[in-house]
C-alpha positions in Angstrom: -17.4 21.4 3.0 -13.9 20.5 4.0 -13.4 18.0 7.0 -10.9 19.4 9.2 -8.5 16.5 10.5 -6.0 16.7 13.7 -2.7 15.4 12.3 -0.8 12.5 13.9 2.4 12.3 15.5 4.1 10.7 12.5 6.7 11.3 10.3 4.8 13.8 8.0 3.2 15.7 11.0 7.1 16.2 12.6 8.5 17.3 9.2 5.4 19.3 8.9 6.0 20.9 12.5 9.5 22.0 11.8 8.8 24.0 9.0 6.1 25.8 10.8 8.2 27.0 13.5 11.0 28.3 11.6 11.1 32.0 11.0 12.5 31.9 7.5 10.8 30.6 4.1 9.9 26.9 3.8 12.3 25.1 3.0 12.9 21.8 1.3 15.0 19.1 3.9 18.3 17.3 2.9 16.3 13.9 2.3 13.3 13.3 -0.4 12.6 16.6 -1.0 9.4 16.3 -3.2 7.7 13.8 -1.4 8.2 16.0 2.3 7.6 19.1 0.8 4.3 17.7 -0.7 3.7 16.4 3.2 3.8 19.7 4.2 2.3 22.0 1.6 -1.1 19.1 2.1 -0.9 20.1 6.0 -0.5 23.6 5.4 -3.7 23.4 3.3 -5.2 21.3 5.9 -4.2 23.8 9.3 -5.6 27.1 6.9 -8.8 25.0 6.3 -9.3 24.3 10.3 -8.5 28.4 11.0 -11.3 29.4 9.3 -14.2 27.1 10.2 -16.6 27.7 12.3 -16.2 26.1 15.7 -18.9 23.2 16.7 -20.1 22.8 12.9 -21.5 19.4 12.7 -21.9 19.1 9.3 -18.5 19.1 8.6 -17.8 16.6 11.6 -20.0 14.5 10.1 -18.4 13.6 7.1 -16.7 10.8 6.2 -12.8 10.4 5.9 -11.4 9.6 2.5 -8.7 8.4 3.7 -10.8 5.3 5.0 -13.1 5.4 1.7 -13.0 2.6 -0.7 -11.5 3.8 -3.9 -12.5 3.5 -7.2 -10.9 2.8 -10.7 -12.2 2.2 -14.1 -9.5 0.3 -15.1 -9.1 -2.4 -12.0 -12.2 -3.9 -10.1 -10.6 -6.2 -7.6 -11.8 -9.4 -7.1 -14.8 -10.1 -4.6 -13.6 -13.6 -3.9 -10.0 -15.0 -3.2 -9.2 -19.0 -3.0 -6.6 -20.8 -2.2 -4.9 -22.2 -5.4 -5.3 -26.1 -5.5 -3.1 -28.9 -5.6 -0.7 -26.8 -3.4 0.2 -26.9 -0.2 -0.5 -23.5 0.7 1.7 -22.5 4.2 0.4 -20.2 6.6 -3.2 -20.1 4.8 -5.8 -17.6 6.0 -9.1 -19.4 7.8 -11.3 -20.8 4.8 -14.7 -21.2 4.0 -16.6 -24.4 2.7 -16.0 -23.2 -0.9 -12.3 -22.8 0.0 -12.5 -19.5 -0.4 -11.0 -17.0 2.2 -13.3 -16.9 5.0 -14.9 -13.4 5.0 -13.2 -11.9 2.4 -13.7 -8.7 1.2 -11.9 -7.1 -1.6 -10.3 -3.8 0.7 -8.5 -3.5 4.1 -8.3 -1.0 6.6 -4.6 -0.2 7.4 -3.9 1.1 10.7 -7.1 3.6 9.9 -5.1 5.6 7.6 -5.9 4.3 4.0 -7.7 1.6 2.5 -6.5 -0.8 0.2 -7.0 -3.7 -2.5 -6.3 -7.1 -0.6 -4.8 -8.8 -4.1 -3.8 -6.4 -6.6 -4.1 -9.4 -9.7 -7.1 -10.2 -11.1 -8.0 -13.9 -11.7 -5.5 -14.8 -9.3 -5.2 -17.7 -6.5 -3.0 -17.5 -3.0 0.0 -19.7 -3.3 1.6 -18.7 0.2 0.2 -16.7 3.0 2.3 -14.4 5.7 4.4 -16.1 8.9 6.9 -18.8 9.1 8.4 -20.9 5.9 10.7 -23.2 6.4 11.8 -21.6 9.3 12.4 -18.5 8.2 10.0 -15.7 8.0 8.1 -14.9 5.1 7.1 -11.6 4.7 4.3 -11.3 2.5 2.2 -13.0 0.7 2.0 -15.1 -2.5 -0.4 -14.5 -5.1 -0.3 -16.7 -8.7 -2.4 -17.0 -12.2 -2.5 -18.6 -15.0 -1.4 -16.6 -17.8 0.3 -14.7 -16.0 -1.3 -11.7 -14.2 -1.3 -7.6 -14.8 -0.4 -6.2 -11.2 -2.4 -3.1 -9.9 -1.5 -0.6 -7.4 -4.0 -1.4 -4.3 -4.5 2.2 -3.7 -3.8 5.6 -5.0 0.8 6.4 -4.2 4.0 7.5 -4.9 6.1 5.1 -6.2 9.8 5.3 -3.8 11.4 1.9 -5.0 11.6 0.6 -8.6 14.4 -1.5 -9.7 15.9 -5.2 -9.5 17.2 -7.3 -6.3 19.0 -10.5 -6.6 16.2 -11.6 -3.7 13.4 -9.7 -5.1 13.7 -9.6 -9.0 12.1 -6.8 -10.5 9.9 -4.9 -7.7 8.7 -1.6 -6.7 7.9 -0.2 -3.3 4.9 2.4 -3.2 4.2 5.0 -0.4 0.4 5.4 0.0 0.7 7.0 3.5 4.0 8.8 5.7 3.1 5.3 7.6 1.9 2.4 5.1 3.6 1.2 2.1 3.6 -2.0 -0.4 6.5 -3.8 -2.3 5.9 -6.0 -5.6 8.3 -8.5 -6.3 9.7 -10.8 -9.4 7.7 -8.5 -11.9 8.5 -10.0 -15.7 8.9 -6.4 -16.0 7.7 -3.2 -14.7 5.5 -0.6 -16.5 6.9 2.3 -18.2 6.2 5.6 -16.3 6.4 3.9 -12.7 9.5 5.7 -11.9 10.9 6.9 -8.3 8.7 9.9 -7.8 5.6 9.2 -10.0 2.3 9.3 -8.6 0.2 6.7 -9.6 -3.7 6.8 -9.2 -5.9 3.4 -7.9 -5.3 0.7 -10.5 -2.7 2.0 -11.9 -0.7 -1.0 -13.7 2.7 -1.5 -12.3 4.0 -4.9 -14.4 3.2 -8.3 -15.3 3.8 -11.3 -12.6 7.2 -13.1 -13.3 9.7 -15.3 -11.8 12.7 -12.2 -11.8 15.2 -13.5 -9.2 18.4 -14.4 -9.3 17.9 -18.2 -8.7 14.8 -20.2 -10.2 11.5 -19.1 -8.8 8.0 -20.6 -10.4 6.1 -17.3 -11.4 4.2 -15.6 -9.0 3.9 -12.4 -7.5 5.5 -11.4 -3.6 3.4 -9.1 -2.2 4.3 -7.2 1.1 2.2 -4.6 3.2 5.0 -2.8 5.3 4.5 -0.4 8.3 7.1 2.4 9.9 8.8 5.0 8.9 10.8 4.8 5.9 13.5 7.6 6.6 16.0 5.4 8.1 19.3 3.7 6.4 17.7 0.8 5.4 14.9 2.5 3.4 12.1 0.0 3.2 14.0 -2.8 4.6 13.6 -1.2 8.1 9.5 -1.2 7.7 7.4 -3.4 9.9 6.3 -6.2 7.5 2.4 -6.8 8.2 -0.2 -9.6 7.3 -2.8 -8.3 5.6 -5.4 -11.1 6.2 -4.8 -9.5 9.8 -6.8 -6.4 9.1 -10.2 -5.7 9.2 -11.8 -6.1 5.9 -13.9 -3.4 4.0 -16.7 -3.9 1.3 -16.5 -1.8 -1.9 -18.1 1.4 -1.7 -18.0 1.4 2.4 
């Protein structure tokens, strides 16, 4: 039976709103047309489903969110263990365990209670830099790095909004999985065919190969951000919140 759910305040929810209180047919707005429209076609859905169940049915109370449901892929199992990658000075390193190991981990996070996502989206891979100050200037996500190098996953199921090249960034691609939570890949060798502005791309989905893409000498690694906001400003996803994700409560598979 479907869960009814109350929408939030966000972005989605306002675009959502406005088209329900206009008289005339829905219609698609001036910016990113797909991806709102889809927004509000999902609500719609959603506010039908609501109308016509019973009131007080605690069945359908009862069930649990997918949003904050592990997800599952057939083609990437993250890792259930992350270290720190020896010989390194690793800055801003999460709290570790007496393996070295980061203390606690799990392989999923909880963001912001709206989605749940893959903490390292390489396999095999060891942390090279975590989030905070570098050198005194902010460093905004964190480093991951293997040896070869690494196929990058997407850490949960998303729309892809950025894919290009940055003299700062290299290759990298900026994926929507919520109106409110996003990630960015940076210094791909190269990035997959059919991740394209637009596509939606499942759990696992491959995105590139790690690299060192930049426009002055990088060793190979892969920058990983997990940004917050709302992305319909000027600066796109350089106006998100930039989060650590060692800061968020982590979440077993299958939880």
């Amino acid at each position: 039976m479907m869960r009814c759910m109350t929408l939030g305040k966000g972005a989605g929810y306002k675009r959502f709103a406005a088209h329900a209180r206009s008289p005339g047919p829905l219609q698609p707005p001036a910016r990113r047309p797909i991806r709102q429209v889809a927004y509000g076609l999902s609500a719609a859905l959603m506010l039908a489903a609501c109308a016509t169940t019973p009131a007080g049915d605690s069945a359908a109370s009862s069930q649990p969110s997918s949003a904050t449901a592990t997800p599952v892929s057939s083609a990437f199992k993250p890792d259930r263990t992350l270290g720190l990658c020896p010989k390194i000075n690793v800055r801003n390193a999460p709290a570790t365990d007496s393996d070295g190991g980061v203390a606690g981990y799990r392989p999923f996070i909880n963001v912001e209670n709206e989605v749940v996502i893959a903490v390292d989206p390489v396999n095999g891979a060891c942390l090279t830099s975590g989030f905070g100050l570098r050198s005194d200037r902010p460093h905004k996500g964190v480093d991951f790095q293997s040896n070869p190098a690494g196929t990058i996953h997407a850490v949960a199921a998303a729309t892809v909004l950025e894919a290009g090249y940055r003299d700062d960034y290299g290759n990298y691609i900026v994926l929507e999985h919520t109106p409110n939570v996003f990630t960015r890949y940076a210094h791909l060798a190269s990035i997959a065919s059919g991740v394209t502005v637009g596509a939606h791309l499942p759990f696992g989905a491959t995105l590139g190969v790690m690299g060192n893409t930049a426009k002055t000498p990088i060793a190979l690694h892969l920058h990983y951000e997990l940004l917050v906001g709302d992305y319909d400003t000027p600066k796109k996803s350089f106006g998100l919140m930039p989060k650590d994700p060692f800061t968020y409560p982590f979440v077993e598979q299958g939880e």
